[in-house]
C-alpha positions as CSV (number, residue, x, y, z in Angstrom):
1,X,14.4,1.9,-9.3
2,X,10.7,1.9,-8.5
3,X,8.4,-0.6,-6.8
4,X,5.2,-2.2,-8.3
5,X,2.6,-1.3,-6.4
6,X,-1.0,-3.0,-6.3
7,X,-4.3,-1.6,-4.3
8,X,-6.8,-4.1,-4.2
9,X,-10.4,-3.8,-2.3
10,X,-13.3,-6.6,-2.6
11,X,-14.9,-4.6,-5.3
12,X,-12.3,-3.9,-7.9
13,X,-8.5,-3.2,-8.3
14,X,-7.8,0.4,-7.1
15,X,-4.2,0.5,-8.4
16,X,-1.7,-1.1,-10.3
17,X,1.4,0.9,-11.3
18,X,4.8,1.7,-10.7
19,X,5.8,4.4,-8.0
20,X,9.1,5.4,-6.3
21,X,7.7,4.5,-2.6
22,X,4.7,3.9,-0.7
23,X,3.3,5.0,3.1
24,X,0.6,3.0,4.3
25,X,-1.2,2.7,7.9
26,X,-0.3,-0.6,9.6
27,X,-1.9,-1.7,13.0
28,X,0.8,0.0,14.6
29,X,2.1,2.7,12.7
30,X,2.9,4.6,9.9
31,X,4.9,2.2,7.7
32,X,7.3,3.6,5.0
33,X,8.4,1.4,1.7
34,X,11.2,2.0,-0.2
35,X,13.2,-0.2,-3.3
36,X,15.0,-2.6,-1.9
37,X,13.1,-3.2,1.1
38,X,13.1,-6.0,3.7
39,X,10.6,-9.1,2.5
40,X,7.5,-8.5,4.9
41,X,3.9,-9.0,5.6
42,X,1.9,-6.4,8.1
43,X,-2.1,-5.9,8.8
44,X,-3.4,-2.6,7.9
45,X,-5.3,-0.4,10.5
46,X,-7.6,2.5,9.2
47,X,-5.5,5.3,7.6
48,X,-4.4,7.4,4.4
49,X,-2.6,5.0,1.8
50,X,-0.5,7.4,-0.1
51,X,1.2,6.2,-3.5
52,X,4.6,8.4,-4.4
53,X,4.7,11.6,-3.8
54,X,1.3,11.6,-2.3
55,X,-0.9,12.7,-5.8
56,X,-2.4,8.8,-5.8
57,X,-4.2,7.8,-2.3
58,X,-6.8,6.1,-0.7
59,X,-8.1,5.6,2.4
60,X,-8.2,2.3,3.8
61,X,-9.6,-0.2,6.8
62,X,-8.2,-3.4,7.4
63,X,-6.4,-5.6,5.3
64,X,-2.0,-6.5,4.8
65,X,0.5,-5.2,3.0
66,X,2.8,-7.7,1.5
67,X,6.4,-6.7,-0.2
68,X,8.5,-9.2,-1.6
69,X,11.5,-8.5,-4.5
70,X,10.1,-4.7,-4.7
71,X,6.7,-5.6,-4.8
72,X,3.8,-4.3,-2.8
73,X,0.3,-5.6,-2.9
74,X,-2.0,-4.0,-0.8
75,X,-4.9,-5.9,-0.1
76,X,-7.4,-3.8,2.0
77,X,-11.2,-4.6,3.1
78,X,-12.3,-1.3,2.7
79,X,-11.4,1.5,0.4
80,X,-11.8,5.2,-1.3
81,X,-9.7,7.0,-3.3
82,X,-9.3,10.2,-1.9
């Protein structure tokens, strides 16, 4: 199983792929997303984005993560792939 995963900042899509789990920085954490996870919605703080097993990430500032049916679309105001 594997999520869809999609980065998108004001200027451009950053990512769209598939990717066996995702860590992003939410306002109050680290969150961690896995298949089958929980339907959710959380604002992004400033932090390192990391796609997989870490090759694919971006640093981010502000935004929300949305996951619903194994999808995750990252929508963030700011961001550089690192």
């Amino acid at each position: 199983m594997a999520l869809k995963v999609s980065v998108i900042s004001p200027e451009a899509t950053l990512f769209e792929g598939e990717a066996p789990s995702l860590t992003a920085p939410a306002f109050d954490g680290e969150v961690g997303i896995l298949p089958m996870h929980a339907p959710m919605v959380t604002t992004l703080g400033a932090g390192v984005l990391r796609i997989g097993d870490g090759q694919t990430r971006f640093q981010v500032e502000g935004g929300f993560l949305q996951v619903v049916d194994d999808v995750v679309r990252v929508v963030t105001e700011k961001a550089a792939k690192l």
